[in-house]
C-alpha positions as MATLAB code, in Angstrom:
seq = 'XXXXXXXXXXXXXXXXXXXXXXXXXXXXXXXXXXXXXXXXXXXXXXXXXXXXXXXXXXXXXXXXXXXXXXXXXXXXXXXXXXXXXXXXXXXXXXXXXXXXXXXXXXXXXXXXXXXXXXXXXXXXXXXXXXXXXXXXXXXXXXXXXXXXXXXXXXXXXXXXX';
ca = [
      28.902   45.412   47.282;
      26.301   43.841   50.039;
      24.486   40.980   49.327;
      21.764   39.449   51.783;
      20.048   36.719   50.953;
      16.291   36.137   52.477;
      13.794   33.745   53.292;
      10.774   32.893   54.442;
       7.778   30.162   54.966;
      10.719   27.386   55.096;
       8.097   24.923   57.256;
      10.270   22.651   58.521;
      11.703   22.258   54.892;
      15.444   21.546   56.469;
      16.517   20.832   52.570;
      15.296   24.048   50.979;
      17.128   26.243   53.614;
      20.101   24.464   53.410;
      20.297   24.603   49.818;
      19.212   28.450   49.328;
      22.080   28.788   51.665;
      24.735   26.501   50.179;
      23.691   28.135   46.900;
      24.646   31.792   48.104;
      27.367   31.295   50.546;
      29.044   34.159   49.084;
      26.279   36.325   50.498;
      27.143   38.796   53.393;
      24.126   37.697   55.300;
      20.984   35.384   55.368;
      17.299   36.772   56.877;
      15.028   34.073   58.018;
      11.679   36.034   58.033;
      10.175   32.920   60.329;
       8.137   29.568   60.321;
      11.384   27.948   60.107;
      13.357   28.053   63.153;
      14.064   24.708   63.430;
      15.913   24.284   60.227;
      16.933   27.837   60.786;
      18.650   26.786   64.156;
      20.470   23.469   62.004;
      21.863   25.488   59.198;
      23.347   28.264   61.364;
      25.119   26.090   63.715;
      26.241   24.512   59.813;
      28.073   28.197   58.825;
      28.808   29.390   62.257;
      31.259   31.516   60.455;
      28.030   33.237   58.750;
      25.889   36.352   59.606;
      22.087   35.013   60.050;
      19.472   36.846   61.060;
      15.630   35.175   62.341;
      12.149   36.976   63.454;
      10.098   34.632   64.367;
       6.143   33.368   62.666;
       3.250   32.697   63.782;
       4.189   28.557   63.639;
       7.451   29.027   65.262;
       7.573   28.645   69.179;
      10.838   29.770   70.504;
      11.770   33.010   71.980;
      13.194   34.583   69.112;
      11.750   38.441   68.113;
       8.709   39.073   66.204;
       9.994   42.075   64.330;
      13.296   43.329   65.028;
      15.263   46.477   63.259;
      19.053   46.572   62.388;
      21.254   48.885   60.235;
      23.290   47.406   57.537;
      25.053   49.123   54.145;
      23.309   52.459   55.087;
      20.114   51.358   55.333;
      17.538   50.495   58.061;
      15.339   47.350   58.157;
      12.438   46.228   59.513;
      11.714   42.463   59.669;
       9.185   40.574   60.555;
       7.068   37.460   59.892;
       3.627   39.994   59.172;
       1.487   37.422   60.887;
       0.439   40.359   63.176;
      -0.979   42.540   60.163;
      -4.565   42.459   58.702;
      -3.622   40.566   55.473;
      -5.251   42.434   53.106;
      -3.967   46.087   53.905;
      -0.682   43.845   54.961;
       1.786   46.018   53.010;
       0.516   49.175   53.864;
       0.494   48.722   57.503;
       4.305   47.187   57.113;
       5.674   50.215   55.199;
       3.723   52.468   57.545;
       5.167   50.538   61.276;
       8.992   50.694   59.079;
       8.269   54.521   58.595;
       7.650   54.795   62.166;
      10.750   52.910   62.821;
      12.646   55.326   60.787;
      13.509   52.152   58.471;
      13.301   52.507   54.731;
      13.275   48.785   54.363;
      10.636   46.678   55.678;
      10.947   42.533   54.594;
       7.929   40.244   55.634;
       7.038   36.781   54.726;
       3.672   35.046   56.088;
       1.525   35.323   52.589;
       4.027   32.673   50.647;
       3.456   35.318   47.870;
       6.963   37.216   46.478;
       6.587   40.888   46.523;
       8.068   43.986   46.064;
       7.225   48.012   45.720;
       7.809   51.007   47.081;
       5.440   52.350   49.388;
       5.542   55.965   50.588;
       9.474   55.889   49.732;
       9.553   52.550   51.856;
      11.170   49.224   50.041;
       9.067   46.737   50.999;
      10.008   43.014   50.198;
       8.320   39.078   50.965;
      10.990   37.162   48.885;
       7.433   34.391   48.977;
       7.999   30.796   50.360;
      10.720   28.176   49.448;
       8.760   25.519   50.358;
       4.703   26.022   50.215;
       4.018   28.570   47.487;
       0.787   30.504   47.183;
      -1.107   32.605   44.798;
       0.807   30.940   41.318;
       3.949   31.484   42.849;
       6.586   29.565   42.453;
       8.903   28.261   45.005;
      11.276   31.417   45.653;
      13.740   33.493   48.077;
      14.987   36.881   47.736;
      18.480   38.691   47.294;
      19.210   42.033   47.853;
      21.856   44.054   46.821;
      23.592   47.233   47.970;
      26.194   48.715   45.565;
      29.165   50.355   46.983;
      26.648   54.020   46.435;
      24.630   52.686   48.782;
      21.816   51.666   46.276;
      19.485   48.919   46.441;
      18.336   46.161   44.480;
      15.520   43.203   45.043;
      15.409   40.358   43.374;
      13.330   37.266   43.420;
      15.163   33.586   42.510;
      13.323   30.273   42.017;
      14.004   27.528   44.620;
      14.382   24.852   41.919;
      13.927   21.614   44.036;
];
């Protein structure tokens, strides 16, 4: 089994990142979906020894990618922050650009809302923000799961502070 764990909307929250991380270090991977590459930058240099992963948002400044693809347990993602969609047809226009990508997973942050459906056979995912919730969220992150059949789950977690 795969495990990935994902975040997004950190804000220079150093503490929540660290701790979604030190929670799950039996994951096989961590996704920062951006607006957090500075504590992004801290924890990875923490776990060297772990597989992280970064796009970057629309309040990071570095040089990292804005969307980037990658295959991993049989499947092909899509990330990015989503700062670059029209926000209210934002998960239609993800799972379409992953379609075109010939990914059938497309993560995104940027709305600090959790999220998750299948659109037009696309999984598309926000695990929502650790850090600055929106919309009667609560603070969250996301884990995904791929069985040794190749099948995927999502799943939202609380950040309890």
């Amino acid at each position: 089994m795969i495990r990935i764990t994902v975040v997004s909307d950190t804000h220079r929250d150093f503490d929540a990142f660290y701790d979604i991380v030190t929670d799950n270090l039996h994951s096989d991977m961590f996704i920062h979906l951006g607006d957090g590459e500075n504590e992004f930058d801290d924890v990875r240099n923490i776990y060297p020894q772990k597989a992280f992963l970064f796009v970057r948002g629309n309040n990071d400044w570095g040089d990292a990618p804005v969307c980037r693809t990658f295959t991993y347990g049989g499947h092909k993602f899509y990330l990015t922050h989503g700062h670059s969609f029209d926000r209210h047809s934002i998960h239609s226009f993800i799972s379409a650009t992953a379609k075109a990508n010939e990914c059938d997973v497309a993560l995104f942050g940027h709305t600090h809302i959790p999220f998750y459906e299948t659109i037009d056979g696309i999984h598309v995912f926000n695990p929502g923000s650790a850090s600055s919730p929106r919309g009667r969220s609560e603070p969250s992150y996301g884990v995904i799961t791929i069985n040794d059949n190749g099948i995927l789950k999502f799943e939202h977690r609380i950040y309890e502070k």
